[in-house]
Structure formats: C-alpha cells, structure tokens
N, C-alpha and C positions, 0 to 999 in steps of 0.2 A: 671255263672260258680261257684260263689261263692256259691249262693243255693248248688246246686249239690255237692259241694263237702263236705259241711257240711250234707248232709245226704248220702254220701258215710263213714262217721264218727262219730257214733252214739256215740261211746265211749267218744266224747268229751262234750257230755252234751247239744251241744249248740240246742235251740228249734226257731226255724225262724219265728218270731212272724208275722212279715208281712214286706213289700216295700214299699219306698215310691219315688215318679217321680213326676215330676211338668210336662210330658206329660200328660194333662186332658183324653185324649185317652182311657190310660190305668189304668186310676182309678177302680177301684173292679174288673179288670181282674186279670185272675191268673197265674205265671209261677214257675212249677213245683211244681202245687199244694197250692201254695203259691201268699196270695191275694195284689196287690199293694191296700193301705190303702189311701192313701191320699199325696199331694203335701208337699214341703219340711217346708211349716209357715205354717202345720198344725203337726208338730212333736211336739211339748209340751204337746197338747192335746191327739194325739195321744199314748206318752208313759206313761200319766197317762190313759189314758181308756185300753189299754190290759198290765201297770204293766212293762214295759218293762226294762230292767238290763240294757242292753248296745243299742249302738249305731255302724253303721260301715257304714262310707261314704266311696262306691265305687264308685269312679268318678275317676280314676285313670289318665282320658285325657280332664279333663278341666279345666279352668285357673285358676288362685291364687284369681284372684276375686270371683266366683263360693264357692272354697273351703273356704274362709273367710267369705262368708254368710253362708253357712250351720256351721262350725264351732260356727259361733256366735248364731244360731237356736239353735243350741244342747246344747248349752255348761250350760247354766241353767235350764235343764231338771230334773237333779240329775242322768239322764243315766252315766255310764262309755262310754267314747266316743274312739273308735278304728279307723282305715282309712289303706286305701288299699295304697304303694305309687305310683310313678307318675308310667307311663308307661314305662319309660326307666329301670323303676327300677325292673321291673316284669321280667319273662320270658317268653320270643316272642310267642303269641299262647295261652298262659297258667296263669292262676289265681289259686292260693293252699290257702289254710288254714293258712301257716305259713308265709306267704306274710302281714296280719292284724296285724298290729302293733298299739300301742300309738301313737297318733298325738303329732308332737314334733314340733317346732317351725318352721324348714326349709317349712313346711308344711300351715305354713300361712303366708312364705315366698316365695311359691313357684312360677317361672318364667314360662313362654312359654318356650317346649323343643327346644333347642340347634339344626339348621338343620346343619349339616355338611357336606360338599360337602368330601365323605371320596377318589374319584378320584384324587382329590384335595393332600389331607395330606397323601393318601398312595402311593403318585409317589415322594416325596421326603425323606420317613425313610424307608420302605419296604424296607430288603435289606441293608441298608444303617447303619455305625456305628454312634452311637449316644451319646453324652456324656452330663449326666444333673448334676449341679452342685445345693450342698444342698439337694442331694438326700434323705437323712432323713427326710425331714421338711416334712409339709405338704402339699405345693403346689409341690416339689421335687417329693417326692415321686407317687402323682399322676399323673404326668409328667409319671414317668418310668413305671407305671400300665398300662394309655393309648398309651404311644411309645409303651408298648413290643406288645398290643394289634393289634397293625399294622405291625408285621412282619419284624423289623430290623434283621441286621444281628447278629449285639453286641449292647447293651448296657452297657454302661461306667459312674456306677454312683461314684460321687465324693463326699466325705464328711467328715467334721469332726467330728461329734459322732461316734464313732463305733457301739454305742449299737443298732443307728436308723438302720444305714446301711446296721448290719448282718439284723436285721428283716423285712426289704424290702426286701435282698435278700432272704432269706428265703423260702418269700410269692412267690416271683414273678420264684424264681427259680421251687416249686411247680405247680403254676399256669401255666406257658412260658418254658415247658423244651425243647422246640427247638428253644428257643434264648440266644445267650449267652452271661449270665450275671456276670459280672468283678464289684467288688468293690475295689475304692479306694480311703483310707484314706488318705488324705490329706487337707491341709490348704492351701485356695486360695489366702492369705496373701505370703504365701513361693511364688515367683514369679520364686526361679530355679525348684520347685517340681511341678510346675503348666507345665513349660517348657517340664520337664521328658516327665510327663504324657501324653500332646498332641506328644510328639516327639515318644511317644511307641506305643502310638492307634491310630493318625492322622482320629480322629472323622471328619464325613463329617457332624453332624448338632449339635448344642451348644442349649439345654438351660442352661442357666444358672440361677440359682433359689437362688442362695446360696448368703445370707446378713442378716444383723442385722435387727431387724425389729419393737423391741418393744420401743416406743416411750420415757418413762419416763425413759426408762435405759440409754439410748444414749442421753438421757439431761444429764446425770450423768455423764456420759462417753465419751464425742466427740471423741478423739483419737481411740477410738474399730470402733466407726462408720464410723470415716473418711478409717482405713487402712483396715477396712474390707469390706465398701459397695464401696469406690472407688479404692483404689488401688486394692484390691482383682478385681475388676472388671476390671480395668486397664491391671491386670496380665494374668486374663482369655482370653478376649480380643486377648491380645498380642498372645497368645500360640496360638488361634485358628488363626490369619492370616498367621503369620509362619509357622505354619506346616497344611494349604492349608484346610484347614475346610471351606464349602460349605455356609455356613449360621449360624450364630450367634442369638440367639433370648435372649433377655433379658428382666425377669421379674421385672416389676418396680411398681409403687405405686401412689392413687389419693394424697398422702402426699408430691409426688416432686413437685405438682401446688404450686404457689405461697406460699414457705414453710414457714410454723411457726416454726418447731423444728428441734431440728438436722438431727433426722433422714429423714424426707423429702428434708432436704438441701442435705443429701450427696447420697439420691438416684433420687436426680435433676441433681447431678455434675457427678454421674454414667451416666445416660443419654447421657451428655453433650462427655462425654468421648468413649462412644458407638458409638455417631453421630462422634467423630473426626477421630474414627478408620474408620468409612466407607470414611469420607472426601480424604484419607489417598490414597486412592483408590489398597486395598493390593488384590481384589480379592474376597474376601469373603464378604456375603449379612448382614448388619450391619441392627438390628433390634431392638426395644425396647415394651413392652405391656403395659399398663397405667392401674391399675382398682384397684377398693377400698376393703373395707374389704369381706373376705370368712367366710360363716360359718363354724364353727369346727374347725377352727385352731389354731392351741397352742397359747394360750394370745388371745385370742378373751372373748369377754365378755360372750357369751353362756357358756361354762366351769364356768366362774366363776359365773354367775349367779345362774348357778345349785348348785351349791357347797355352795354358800350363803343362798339357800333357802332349801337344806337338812339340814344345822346348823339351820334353823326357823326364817334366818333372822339377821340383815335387807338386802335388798339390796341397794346397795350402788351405784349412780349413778350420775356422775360431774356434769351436768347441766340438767334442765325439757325441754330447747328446743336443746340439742345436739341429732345432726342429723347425719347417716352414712349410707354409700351405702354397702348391700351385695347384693353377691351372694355364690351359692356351688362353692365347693371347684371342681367337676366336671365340672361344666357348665366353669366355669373359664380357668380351665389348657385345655379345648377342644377346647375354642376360642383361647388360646394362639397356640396351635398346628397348628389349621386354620392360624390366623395371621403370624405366621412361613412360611406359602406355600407362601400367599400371597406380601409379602415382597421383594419389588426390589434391597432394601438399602437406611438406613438412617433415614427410618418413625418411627416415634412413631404412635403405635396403641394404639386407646384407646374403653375400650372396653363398653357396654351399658348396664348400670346397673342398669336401671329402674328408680325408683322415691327413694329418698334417705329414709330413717325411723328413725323415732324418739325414742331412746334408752329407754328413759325413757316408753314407747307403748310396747316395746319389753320387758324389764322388767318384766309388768303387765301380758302383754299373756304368758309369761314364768309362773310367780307365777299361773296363771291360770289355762293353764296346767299340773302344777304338784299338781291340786287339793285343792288350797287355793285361799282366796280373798283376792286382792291387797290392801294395807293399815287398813287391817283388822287382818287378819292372820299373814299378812309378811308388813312389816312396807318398806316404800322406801326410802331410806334418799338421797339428796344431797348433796354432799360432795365438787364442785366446780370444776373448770377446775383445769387440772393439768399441768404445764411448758410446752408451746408449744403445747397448743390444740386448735383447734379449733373450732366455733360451728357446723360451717360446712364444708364439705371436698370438692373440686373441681375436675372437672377433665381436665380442660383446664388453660394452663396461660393466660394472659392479653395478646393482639397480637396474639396470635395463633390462623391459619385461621382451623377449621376440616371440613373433607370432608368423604361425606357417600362411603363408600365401594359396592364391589357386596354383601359382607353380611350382613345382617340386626342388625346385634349387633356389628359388629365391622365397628368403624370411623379412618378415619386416618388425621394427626396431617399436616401442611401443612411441606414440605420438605425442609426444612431451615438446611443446616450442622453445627456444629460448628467448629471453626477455630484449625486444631489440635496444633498450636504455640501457641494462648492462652489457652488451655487445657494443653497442656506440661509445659508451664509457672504456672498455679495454681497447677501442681500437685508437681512440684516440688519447690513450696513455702512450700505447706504446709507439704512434707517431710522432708523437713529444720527444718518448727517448730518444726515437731514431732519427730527429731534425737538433739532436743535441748533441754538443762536440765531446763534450766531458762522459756520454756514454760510454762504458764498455760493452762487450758480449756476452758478460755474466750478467750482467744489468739488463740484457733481453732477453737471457733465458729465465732468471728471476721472476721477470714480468709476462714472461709466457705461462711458465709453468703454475705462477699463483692464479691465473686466469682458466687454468684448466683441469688444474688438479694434475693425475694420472703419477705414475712412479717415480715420487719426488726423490727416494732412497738414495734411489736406483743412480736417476741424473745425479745426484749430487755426489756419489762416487767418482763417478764418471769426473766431475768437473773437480775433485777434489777438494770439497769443501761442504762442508757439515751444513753449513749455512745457505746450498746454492739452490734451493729450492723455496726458500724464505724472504720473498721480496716484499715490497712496500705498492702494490698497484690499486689496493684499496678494494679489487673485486677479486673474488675466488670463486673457485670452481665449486665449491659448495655453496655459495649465495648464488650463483646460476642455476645450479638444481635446485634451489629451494623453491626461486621465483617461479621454474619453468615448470614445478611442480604447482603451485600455488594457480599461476592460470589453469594449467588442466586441469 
C-alpha cells in the first residue's frame, strides 16, 4: 500500500529504492515494479550500495521485539529513519503517506495490541451517564475520548483547571456531537460541591482520575496530598453512593505498593478508603486499577527529556539502575475501562505492564533518536535519587495474593476489604492534624505513614530522621490488615 501510494504522488519526490523481508521467498521478486533487495541484517549494506536517504519500517503488526531489532539495524546506517505506527493507530483498511512519521520512543516501547472485549465495556457506558474526575489531565482526559467513543448518554467531566477542561470539551464536543458533553469546574477537595454535582447528574459510572501525582512536590507538601488524593477521594466516593452511581472505578498507582513517598502513601490510604466504601455495602461496585507510569503524561521524564536534549544537554538522570514500568497512555485508560465492566466490588486491579525499563536505556534511545550520540554529543549526568524514590516500583504489597483474570493483562488483587471504622478513624485523625495550627509536615507524614505501613526506612531517610515513620495515630497499617483479614 505504501509503494502504491507513493507513486500515486510523484510531487513528493520520494524514489522507492527497493524492500527489504527476511521471507527468503521473496528476495529479487518484485511488487509494483519494485525489487525486494535483501533481508533485514543486510540493510547497512544495502543503503550503502544503491545510496539510500531514508529508511521506513512498515511492520505496523509486529511486536516491540521485531521493531527494536530493525530499529537497532538501521539506526547506524546514516539513513533518516521513518516508521508506519502500530495498527490501531492507522485507518482500518488503509495505509497513506501521511501515516510515516519519526520513530519516537513509544515505538521502541511498543506492546502487544490491547484485545478488548467491546460487548463487554459497551453494555455498561453505552447510554449510560458518566462522570470522570481530573478530566484535564492526561489519563482523564483519555478516559473521556474513549467513554464518548462508546456512545454514553452524557458525559460529566469534573475538573479543576478550567483551561484543560474548556479544551477537552472543545475537541470532544467536535469529535462526539451526539453525546452530551457537560463540564464542570470544581474542586474534589469541596466535599458540599462534589455532593451538588452528583445530586444534579446522578452519574451511573465514576471514573475518578483526579489526584496529585508528582512525587517530589508532595514530599514538599503532604497536606495538598493528603486533602487531595484522600479526602478528595473520600468526597467522590461518598457523592457517588448517595446519589445511586452504578460503579465506581478508581485510578490508582504501582507508587501505593509498599510506599516510600507521600504521594504513594496517600494513593494507598485512597485505596484503602475505596475498599471501605464497598465494605460499607451502599450499592454501588467499589473499584480501584493499580499501574505504573504512562508515556506522555505531564511530569513524565519523555517531556523533559526532550526539552533537555533540544537545550544540547545534559540529561539528567537520579540513578544508572533506576528502573520503571510504562505503558501508553491509550493502552492503559482501555484496560482501566475493561477493568471497570469487570469489577464485582472491592478488587484492586492491577494491570500488566511488561518487564520494567531502565531510565537511564531510555535516555540514551531518546538522545538517539533525536539524532545524536549518547555521552558524546549529549552528556548523561546522575544526579541521585530524590526524597522517596525508589529504585524499583512494585506492583504488588507483601501479602497480597494476585490472581489472573479472563484478560490477559489485567490481574486482580485477592479480595481483602478494609475495615470502614478504621478508615473513618485515620481519616479523621488526620483532619484533626490538618485543621491544627501547631501541625507540622512531618506530623502528616508520621500519620500517613503509621496508617499505611509501606517503606518506613526508606521515608525516614528521606525526611532525616530516625524517628519519621513512628507517629502517634493509634491505627497502623498492620491493625488494617489484621481486621481486613479477620472479615474475609
């Protein structure tokens, strides 16, 4: 398709030197005129014998391993190297010209596509009102691209930028003009404005997306983290069982396993506070999704990456063996949507995110790609871990039994509830501290951390102080497990 459509376009210049297939078959056969030249570890050779400019892997449907060999083939040929993307990304049928792009990192990132049972996820939104909270962000936002996708009746995005929100709506009002789409600004923190809003739409299905998420800001800041990722959570929660919401889905994070920083502690004790609403037994399907980092999302290191190697450098990278799990930003919010249908109440899903990557790899193929050589060109400095990092991210606690699902990338967490009298007791300790003038920030990480357990060492390094893991809140994270053990 591609041949063909490069010589329906002569205007563009481009001259089709030759193919190349590792089927021995079809070596000096020709299609459309056009000779396949040789297998894929004979391209070096082959673009110094006919001269050749560029490069364009069209394998649109084969695996990340496949394209990470050929990528590594070409890449010191001196060709400009192009690539077709995956197949979901094309149009059904069809391959054009304007489909060949730069091969960008997601691309030597890339996963098996995503089967989604759509019987499945469009017998519960189809139709159905839907409200996603953090509609701006960027797992929000792609929540509300693939709900409108599936034919709700309303979507109800909730948010506090305005700027994100009008420009979701925007797009999506464009895109979806037979769904109707309602923005509204509000703060999940306001527990009567969260109340309003469920009591005016009575959404039958909840994602809720909307939390603090960047790790070194929320060492700085517990209090933002605590009243926004749990109470905020607490409030949502609440609005959706009162006013009769169908299913609850909450997105959550590999940072609440065994947490080192704040923000993983307080999107552990969200969790914990998710499982006590369903304990609660109000009705509504009490859900949480577990997965680590997404490419392209604000504060992810590819942004800043690039932006470090358009200044010439250096990049800057905390440790040589810090390791972290992605995936897209698509493949993610589609399993969270499946994990949604499948949800009885109470599971934490977690979802399957391949084999974890080495930052400092990602880096080097980033400088790569954008046409320089690593420690040569663009310099990689190490700069150390930062408060509450870890080298590696989990996606299971200690204890926790996981069990394979009917889908292949999503596992679920074994069904342990948490006790909603000790959840109502932590939360309203630490609204005490935080309506108290004489708190400090270590007096709420104290109080987070005793409520949840997770890598007390670790933070207390961090915070510098022997004793910063060792507060006074009267519930720990091991009298949560025992209880949540004791009901199941």
């Amino acid at each position: 398709m591609l041949v063909q459509e490069f010589e329906k376009q002569p205007h563009l210049g481009v001259d089709v030197v030759g193919l190349v297939d590792d089927d021995v078959t079809k070596i000096n056969r020709q299609l459309n005129g056009v000779r396949v030249l040789g297998r894929r570890d004979q391209v070096g050779e082959l673009v110094r014998r006919y001269r050749v400019d560029q490069i364009i892997i069209a394998m649109p449907s084969v695996p990340q391993r496949v394209i990470q060999e050929t990528i590594n083939l070409c890449k010191d040929t001196g060709a400009q190297l192009k690539i077709l993307p995956p197949l979901p990304a094309l149009m059904v049928g069809n391959v054009r010209v304007q489909d060949v792009r730069d091969v960008q990192i997601e691309d030597l990132l890339r996963r098996e596509p995503v089967k989604t049972d759509l019987s499945l996820i469009s017998g519960y939104l189809r139709g159905r009102r839907v409200l996603v909270t953090g509609a701006g962000g960027s797992i929000g936002s792609e929540l509300c691209r693939q709900v409108c996708a599936l034919a709700p009746e309303q979507l109800i995005m909730v948010g506090h930028g305005e700027n994100s929100i009008f420009e979701i709506q925007q797009e999506l009002t464009q895109r979806f003009p037979d769904v109707l789409i309602t923005p509204v600004i509000a703060d999940i923190r306001d527990r009567a404005k969260m109340d309003r809003v469920f009591r005016t739409y009575k959404p039958h299905v909840v994602f809720h997306a909307a939390a603090h998420k960047h790790v070194p800001l929320m060492e700085a800041h517990p209090d933002e983290a605590i009243t926004s990722n749990v109470l905020g959570t607490r409030n949502v929660a609440e609005a959706a069982a009162n006013h009769g919401a169908e299913r609850f889905v909450m997105v959550s994070t590999d940072k609440a396993v065994n947490p080192a920083n704040v923000m993983g502690a307080s999107k552990r004790l969200a969790e914990l506070v998710v499982q006590a609403m369903q304990a609660r037994g109000t009705g509504t399907r009490f859900v949480s999704v577990r997965f680590g980092n997404v490419l392209g999302s604000r504060g992810s290191v590819i942004p800043i990456f690039k932006k470090q190697i358009a200044q010439g450098g250096p990049v800057t990278v905390t440790h040589p063996e810090m390791r972290r799990y992605f995936m897209t930003i698509p493949e993610a919010v589609q399993l969270i949507i499946q994990a949604g249908a499948m949800g009885k109440g109470g599971e934490v899903f977690v979802l399957d995110m391949g084999e974890p990557v080495r930052i400092a790899d990602l880096a080097r193929d980033l400088i790569r790609l954008s046409g320089y050589e690593p420690d040569k060109d663009i310099k990689i400095v190490y700069t150390g871990p930062r408060p509450g990092e870890k080298l590696f991210e989990e996606l299971i606690n200690e204890g926790e039994a996981v069990h394979r699902t009917n889908h292949e990338k999503i596992m679920v967490l074994n069904g342990v509830l948490a006790d909603p009298k000790m959840v109502e007791e932590v939360i309203e300790e630490l609204e005490q501290l935080l309506s108290a003038e004489s708190t400090t920030s270590e007096d709420l990480v104290r109080a987070l951390f005793r409520a949840v357990g997770g890598n007390r060492s670790q933070r207390c390094e961090a915070l510098g102080s022997a004793a910063g893991a060792a507060g006074s809140l009267g519930v720990d994270g091991s009298a949560l497990s025992e209880a949540a053990a004791a009901k199941d």
